[in-house]
C-alpha positions as CSV (number, residue, x, y, z in Angstrom):
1,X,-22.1,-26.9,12.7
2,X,-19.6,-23.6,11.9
3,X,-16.2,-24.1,12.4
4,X,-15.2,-20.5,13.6
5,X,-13.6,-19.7,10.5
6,X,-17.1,-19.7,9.1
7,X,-18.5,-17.3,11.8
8,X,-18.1,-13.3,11.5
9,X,-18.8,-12.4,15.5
10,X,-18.3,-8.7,15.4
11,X,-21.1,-8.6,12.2
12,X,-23.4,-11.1,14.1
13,X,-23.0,-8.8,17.1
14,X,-24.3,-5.6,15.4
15,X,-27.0,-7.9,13.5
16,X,-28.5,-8.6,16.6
17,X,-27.8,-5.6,18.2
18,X,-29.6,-3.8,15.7
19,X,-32.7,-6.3,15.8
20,X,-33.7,-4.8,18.8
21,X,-35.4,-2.0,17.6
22,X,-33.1,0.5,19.8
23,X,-33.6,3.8,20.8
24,X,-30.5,6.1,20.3
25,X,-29.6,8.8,23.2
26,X,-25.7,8.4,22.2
27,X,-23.5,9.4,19.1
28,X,-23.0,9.3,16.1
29,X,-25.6,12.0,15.4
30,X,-27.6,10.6,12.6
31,X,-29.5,7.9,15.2
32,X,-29.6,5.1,13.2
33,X,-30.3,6.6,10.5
34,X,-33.1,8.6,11.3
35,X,-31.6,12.0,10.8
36,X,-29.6,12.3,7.2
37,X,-30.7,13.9,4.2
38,X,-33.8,12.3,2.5
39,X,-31.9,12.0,-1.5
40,X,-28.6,10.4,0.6
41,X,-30.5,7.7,2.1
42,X,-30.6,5.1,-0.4
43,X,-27.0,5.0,-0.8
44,X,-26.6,5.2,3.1
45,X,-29.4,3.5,4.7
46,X,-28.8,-0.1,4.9
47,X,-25.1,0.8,6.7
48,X,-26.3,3.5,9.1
49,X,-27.8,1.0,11.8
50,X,-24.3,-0.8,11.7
51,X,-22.4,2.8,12.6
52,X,-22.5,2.6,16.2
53,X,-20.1,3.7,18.9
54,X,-18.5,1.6,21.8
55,X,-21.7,0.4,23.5
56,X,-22.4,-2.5,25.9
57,X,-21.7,-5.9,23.7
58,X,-20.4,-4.0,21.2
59,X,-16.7,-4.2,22.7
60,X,-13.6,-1.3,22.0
61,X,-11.0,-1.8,19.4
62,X,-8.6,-0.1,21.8
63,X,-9.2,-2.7,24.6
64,X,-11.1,-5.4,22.8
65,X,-12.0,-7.9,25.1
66,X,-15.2,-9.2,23.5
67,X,-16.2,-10.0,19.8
68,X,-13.6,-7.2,18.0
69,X,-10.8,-9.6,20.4
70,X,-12.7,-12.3,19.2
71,X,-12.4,-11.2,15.3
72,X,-9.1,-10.2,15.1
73,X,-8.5,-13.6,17.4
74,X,-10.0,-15.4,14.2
75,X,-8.2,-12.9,12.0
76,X,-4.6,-14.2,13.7
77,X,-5.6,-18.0,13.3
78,X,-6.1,-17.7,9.5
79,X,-3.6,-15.6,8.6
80,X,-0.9,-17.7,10.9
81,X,0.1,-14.6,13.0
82,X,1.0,-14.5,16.4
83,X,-1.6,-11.4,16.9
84,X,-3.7,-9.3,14.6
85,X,-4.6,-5.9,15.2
86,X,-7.8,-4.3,12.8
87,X,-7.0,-1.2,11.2
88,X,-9.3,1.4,10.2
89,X,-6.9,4.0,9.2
90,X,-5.6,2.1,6.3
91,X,-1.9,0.6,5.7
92,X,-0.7,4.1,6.4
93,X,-1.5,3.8,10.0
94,X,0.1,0.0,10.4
95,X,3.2,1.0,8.4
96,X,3.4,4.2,10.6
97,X,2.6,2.0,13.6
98,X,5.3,-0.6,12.6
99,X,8.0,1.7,12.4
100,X,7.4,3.9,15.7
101,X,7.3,0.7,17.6
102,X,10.4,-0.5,16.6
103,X,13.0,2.5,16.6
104,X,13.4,5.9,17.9
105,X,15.4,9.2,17.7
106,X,18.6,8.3,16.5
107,X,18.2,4.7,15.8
108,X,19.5,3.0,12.5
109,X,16.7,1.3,10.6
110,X,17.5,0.0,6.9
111,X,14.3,0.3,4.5
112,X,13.9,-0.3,0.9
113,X,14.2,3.3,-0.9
114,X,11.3,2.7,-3.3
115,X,8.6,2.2,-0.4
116,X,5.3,3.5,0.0
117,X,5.4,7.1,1.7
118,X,3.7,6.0,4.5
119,X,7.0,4.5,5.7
120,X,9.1,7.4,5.2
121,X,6.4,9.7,7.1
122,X,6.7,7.0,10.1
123,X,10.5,7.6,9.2
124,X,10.4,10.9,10.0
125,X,7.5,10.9,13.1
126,X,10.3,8.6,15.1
127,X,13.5,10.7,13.9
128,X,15.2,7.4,13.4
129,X,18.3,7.4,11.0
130,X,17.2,5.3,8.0
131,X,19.4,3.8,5.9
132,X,17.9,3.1,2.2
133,X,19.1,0.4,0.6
134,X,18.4,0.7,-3.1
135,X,16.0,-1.9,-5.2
136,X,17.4,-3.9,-8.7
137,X,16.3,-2.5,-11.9
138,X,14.4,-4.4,-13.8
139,X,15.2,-4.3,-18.0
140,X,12.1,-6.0,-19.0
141,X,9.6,-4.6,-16.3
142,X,11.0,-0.9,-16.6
143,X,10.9,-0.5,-13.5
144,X,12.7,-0.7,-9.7
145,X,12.0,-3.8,-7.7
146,X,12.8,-5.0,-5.0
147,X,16.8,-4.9,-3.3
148,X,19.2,-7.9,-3.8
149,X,20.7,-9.6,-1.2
150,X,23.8,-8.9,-1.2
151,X,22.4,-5.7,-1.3
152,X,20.5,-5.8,2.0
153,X,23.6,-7.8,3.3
154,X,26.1,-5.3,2.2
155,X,23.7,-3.0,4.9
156,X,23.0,-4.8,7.6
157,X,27.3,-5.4,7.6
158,X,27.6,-1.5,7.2
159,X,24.8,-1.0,10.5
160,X,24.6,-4.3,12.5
161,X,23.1,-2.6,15.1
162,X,19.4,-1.5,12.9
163,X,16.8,-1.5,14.8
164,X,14.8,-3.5,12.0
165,X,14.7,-4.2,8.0
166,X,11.9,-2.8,6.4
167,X,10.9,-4.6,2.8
168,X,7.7,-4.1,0.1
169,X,6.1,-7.1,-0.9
170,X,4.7,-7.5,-3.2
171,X,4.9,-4.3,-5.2
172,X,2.2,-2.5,-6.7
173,X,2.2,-4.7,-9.7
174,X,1.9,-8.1,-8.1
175,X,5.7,-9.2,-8.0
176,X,7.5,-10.8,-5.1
177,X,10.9,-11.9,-4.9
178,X,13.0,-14.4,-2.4
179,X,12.3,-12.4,0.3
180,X,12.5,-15.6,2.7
181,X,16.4,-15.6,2.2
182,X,16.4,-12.1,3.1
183,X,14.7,-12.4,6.4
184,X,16.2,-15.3,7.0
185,X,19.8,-13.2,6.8
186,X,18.2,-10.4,8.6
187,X,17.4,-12.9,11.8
188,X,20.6,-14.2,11.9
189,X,21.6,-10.8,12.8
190,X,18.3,-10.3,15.2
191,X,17.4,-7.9,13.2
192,X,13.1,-7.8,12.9
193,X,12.0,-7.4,9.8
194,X,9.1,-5.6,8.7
195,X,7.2,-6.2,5.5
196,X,4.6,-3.4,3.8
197,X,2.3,-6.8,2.2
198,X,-0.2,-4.1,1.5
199,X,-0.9,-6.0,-1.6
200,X,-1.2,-9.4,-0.6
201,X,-3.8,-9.9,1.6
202,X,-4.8,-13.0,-0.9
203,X,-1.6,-14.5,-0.6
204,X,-2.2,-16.1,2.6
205,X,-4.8,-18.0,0.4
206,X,-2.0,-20.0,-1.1
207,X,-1.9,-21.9,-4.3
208,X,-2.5,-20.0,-6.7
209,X,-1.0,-17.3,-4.8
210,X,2.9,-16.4,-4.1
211,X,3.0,-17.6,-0.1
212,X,2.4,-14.5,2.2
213,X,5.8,-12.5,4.1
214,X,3.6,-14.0,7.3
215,X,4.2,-17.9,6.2
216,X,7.7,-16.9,5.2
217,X,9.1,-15.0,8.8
218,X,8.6,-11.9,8.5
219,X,8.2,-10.3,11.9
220,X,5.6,-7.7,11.4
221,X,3.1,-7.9,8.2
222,X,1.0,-4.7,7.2
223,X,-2.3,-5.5,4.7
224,X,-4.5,-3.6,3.0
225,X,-7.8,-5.8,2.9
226,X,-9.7,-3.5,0.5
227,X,-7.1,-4.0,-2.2
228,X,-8.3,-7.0,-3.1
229,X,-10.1,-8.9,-0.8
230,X,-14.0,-7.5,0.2
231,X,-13.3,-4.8,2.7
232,X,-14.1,-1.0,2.8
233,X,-12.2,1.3,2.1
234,X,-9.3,1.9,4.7
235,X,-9.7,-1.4,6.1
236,X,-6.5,-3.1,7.0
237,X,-4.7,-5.4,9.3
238,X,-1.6,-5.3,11.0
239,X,0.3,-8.8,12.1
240,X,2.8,-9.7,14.8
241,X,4.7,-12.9,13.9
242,X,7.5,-12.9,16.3
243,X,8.5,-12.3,20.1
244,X,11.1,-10.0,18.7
245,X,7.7,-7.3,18.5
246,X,6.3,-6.5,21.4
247,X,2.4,-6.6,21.0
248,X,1.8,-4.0,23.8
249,X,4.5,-1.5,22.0
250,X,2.4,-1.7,18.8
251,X,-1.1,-1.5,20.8
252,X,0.1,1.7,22.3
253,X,0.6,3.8,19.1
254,X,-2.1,2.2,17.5
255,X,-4.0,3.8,19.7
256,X,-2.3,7.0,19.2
257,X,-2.8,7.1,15.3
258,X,-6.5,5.7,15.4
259,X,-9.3,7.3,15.7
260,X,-11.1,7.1,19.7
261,X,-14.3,6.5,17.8
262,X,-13.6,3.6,15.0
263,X,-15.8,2.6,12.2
264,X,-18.1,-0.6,12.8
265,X,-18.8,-0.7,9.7
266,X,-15.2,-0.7,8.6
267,X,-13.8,-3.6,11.5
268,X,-16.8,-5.7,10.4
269,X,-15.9,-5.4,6.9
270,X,-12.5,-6.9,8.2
271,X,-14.8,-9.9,10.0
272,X,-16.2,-10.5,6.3
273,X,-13.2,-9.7,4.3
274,X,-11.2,-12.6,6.9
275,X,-14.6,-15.1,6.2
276,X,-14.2,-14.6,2.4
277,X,-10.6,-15.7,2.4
278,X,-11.4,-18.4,4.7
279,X,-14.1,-19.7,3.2
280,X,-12.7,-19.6,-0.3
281,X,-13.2,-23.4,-2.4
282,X,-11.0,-24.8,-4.7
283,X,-14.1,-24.3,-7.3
284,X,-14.1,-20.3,-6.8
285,X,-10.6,-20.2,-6.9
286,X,-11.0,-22.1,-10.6
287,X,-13.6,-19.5,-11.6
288,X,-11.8,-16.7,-10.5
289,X,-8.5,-17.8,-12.4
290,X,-10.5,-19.1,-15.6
291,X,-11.9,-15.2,-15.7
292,X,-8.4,-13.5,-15.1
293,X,-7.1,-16.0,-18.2
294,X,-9.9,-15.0,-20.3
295,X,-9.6,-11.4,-19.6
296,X,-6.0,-11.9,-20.4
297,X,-6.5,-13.4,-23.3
298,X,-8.5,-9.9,-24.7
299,X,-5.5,-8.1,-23.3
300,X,-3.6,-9.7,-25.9
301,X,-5.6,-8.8,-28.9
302,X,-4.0,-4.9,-28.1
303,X,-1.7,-4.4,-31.2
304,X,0.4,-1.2,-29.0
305,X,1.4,-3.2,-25.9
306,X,2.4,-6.0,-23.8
307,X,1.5,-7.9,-21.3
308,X,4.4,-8.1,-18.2
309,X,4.5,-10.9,-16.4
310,X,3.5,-10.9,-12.9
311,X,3.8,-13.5,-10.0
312,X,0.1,-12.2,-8.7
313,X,-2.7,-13.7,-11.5
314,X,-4.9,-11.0,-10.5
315,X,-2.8,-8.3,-11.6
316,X,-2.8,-8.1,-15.4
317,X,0.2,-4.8,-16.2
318,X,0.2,-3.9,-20.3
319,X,3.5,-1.8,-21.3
320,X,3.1,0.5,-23.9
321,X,5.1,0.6,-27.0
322,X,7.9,3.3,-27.5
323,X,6.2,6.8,-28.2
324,X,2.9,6.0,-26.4
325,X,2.1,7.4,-22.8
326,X,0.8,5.0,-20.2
327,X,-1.7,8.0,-18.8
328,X,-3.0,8.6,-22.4
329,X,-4.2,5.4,-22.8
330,X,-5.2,4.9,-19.5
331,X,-7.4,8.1,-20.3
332,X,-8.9,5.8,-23.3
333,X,-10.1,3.4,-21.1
334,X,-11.8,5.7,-19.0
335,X,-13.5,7.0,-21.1
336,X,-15.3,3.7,-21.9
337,X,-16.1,3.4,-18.1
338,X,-13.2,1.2,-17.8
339,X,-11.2,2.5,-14.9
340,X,-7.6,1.0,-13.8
341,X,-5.9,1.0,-11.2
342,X,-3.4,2.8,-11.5
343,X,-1.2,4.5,-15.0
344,X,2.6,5.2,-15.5
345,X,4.1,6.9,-18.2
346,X,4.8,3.5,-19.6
347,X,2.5,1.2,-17.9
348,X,-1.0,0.6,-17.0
349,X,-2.2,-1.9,-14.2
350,X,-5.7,-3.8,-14.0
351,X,-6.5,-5.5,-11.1
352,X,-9.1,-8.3,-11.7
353,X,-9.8,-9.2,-8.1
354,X,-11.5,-12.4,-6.6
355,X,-14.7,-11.6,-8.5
356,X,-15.7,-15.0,-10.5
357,X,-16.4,-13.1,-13.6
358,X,-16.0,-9.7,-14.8
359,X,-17.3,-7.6,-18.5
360,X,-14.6,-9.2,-20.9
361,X,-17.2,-8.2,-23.2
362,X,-16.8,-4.7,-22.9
363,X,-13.1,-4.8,-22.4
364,X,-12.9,-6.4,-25.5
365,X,-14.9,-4.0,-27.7
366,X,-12.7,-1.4,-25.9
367,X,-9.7,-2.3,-27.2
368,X,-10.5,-3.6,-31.2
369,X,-11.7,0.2,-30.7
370,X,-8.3,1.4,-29.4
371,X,-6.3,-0.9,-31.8
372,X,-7.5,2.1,-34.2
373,X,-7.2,4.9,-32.6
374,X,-4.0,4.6,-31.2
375,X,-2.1,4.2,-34.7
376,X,-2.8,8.4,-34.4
377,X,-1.9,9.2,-31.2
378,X,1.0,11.9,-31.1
379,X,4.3,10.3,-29.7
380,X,5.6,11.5,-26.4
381,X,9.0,11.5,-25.4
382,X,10.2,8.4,-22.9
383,X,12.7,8.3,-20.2
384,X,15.2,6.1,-19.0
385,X,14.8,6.0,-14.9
386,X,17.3,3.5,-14.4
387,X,20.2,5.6,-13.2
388,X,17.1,7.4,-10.4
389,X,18.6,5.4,-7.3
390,X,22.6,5.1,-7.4
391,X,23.9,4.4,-4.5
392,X,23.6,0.9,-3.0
393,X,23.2,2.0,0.4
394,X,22.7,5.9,1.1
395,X,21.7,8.1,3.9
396,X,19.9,11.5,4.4
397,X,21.9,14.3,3.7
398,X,20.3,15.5,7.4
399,X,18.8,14.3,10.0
400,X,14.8,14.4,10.2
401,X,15.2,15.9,13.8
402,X,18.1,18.7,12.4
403,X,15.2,19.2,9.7
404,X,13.3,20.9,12.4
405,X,15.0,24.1,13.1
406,X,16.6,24.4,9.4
407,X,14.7,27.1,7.5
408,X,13.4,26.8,4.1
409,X,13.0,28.0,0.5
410,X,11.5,27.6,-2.8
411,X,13.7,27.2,-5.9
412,X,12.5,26.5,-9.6
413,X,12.5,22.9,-10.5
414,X,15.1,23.2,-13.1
415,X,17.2,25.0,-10.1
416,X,16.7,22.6,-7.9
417,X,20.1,20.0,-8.4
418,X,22.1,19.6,-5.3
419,X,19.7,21.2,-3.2
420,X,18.3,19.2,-0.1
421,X,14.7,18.5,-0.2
422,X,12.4,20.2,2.3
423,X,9.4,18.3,1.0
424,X,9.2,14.9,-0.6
425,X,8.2,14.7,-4.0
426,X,5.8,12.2,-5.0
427,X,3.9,10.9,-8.3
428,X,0.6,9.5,-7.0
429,X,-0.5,6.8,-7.3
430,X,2.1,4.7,-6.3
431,X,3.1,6.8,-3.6
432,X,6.8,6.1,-3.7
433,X,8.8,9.2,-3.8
434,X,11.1,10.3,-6.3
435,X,12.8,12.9,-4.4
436,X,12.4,12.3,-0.6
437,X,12.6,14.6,2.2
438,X,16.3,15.0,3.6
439,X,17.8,13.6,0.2
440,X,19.8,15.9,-2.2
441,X,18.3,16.3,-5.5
442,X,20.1,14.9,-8.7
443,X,19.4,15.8,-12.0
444,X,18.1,12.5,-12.8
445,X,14.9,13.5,-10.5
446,X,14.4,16.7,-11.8
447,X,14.1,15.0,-15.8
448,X,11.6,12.2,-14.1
449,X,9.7,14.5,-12.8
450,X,9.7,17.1,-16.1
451,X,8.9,14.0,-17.4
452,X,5.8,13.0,-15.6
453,X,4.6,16.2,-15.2
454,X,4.1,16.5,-19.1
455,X,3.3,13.3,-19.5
456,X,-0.1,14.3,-17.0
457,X,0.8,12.0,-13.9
458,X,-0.8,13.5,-10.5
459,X,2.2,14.5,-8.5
460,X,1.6,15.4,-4.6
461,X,3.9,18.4,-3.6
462,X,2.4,21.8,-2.1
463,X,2.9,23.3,-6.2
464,X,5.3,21.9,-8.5
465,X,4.9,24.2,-10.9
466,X,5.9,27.1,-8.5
467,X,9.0,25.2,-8.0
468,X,10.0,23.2,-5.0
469,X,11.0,23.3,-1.3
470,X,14.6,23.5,-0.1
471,X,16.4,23.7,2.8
472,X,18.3,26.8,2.8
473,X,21.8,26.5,4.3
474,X,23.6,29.2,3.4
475,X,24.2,29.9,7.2
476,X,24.5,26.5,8.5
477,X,28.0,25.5,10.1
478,X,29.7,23.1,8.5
């Protein structure tokens, strides 16, 4: 017999609902399939008959009371959470959701400076006051981490009356950091603290994982389960771990943000993604590491990089030597059919994933290939980022809700120091931004983001080039 972490309800549900042949006089519009384009269909129509709508069995993610309450009831269990909503907006919508339920106009909210820009647009939807504590730079990595404790302590002492803490863990790259001390500091206060764990759904795995923000406190847990476990894309879960969040708070603005009409076939993909986990042996596990070591291993035979280290095994980061660009040879790959995840102008990520195998063969050939070819590749300029975030603990230069009335202009990029941005700024991926709405811009930005932009990264901003958005106070009152 099952026990119920072996059972997927809400896919058994549309399994059997779909065995029984029925007749569609409801949306969505291509009925089961039967009306789509004939050269689409074989890529669509084993998952059409799974797209339904909110029919009888079939319950209603905003008042689940059948087998959705019953999947995200199995979701809670494994995980270790108090509650689990599904998400089919993607981590955006649970960070967005986290933060709305937990402060308002006015309130002071401390939040790691180098998060994801789904928190600063939930930021700005609430008008809270955030106060941005700044992350460690690390010398070997390159790059910003996560923020000390005494830096996070230095801010809750500063504004003992936040509303919550909100932390990234892990980052992009796979490393954590001792953020157990940190809530434990931030509880002593009462202060709820809210993790972005977009990147660790595996962790609640454990061994050979780091242990998930959920096992260590944290209050409210946002993951992405299409990073790396087998969800589609935008599927996510959001997790209440403590009685200082108040379930029916979060429920409400969920269903605010969400769609009326949610994907089945993205909340059962959360059912499977939550059996894979579960149902993960020790033996997989082996495979799965014994791959990521041999792929590894091949990383090493690259003579113009290194590998960093990373506290996630699945996440394999090479650095590029001095005069090389991260996108360049991220373009190299690509153009094997080798895609990564994401490129710096220094760094480029892999993500192996929980498959047992993947081509090493392949990778392999790519790089005794690129060994060559990169001996005469033109050097590009590097940049030291290290002085980007200064300030331990800074605030806005305005308020989100004075940023409403204040009226706006474009100035050229190399214009643009000591001017307060109208727009935030922001190389994609990660998603962090450099310049962030409501901040004044420092030069150290502005050479960044020269920087990227010649380097070739993807920045999101309405045009760059054209310059970019102030707010223009020449008649504002001092």
């Amino acid at each position: 017999m099952k026990n119920k972490q072996q059972q997927m309800p809400l896919l058994e549900q549309l399994i059997h609902f779909t065995k029984q042949n029925p007749t569609s006089f409801h949306v969505p519009g291509h009925k089961n399939g039967t009306v789509f384009v004939e050269d689409a269909k074989p890529y669509f129509e084993h998952l059409l008959p799974i797209d339904l709508t909110e029919l009888s069995g079939l319950d209603d993610l905003h008042a689940p009371q059948g087998v959705i309450a019953e999947a995200e009831q199995l979701a809670a269990e494994f995980f270790t959470a108090n509650h689990t909503f599904f998400l089919v907006g993607g981590s955006t919508v649970g960070n967005l959701a986290m933060i709305l339920s937990t402060c308002s106009i006015g309130d002071e909210i401390i939040v790691q400076r180098n998060s994801h820009k789904s928190i600063m647009n939930g930021l700005e939807l609430s008008g809270a006051n955030p106060r941005f504590i700044r992350p460690e730079y690390d010398t070997a990595l390159q790059r910003y981490t996560a923020p000390s404790y005494d830096t996070v302590k230095k801010a809750i002492d500063l504004y003992p009356n936040a509303k919550g803490l909100v932390l990234t863990y892990p980052d992009y790259f796979g490393n954590t950091y001792d953020i157990k001390k940190i809530i434990d500091l931030a509880h002593h206060h009462d202060i709820p603290v809210l993790v972005d764990e977009a990147h660790g759904v595996h962790f609640s795995i454990g061994n050979p994982f780091p242990a998930s923000a959920l096992k260590l406190g944290a209050d409210m847990v946002v993951q992405s389960a299409h990073k790396i476990a087998p969800a589609m894309t935008m599927a996510s879960f959001l997790h209440i771990n403590s009685d200082r969040i108040k379930k029916e708070q979060v429920g409400h603005y969920l269903q605010m943000l969400q769609s009326s009409s949610p994907s089945y076939p993205l909340m059962a993909s959360l059912d499977i993604a939550r059996y894979f986990l579960a149902t993960l042996t020790t033996e997989d596990l082996a495979d799965i590491i014994s791959s990521v070591n041999q792929l590894r291993d091949v990383f090493e035979k690259g003579e113009h990089w290194e590998i960093l280290s990373s506290h996630d095994p699945l996440k394999i980061t090479i650095q590029v030597r001095d005069g090389l660009s991260g996108f360049a040879v991220a373009q190299y790959f690509e153009e094997q059919s080798i895609y990564p995840e994401l490129a710096t102008d220094k760094q480029v990520l892999f993500i192996h994933g929980l498959q047992g195998v993947c081509d090493i063969e392949k990778v392999e050939k790519t790089i005794k290939s690129l060994n060559e070819q990169l001996k005469y590749m033109s050097n590009h300029a590097t940049i030291d980022s290290r002085g980007l975030f200064t300030d331990s603990v800074q605030e806005l230069a305005v308020t989100y809700p004075e940023m409403r009335s204040l009226p706006k202009q474009v100035v050229a990029m190399q214009q643009a120091k000591d001017f307060i941005a109208a727009e935030s700024v922001i190389p994609y991926p990660p998603g962090i931004p450099v310049i962030l709405k409501g901040e004044k811009i420092t030069e150290e930005q502005i050479s960044l983001l020269r920087h990227l932009i010649q380097q070739g990264a993807t920045i999101q901003h309405q045009d760059i080039e054209q310059g970019i958005q102030v707010f223009d106070l020449t008649d504002r009152k001092a």
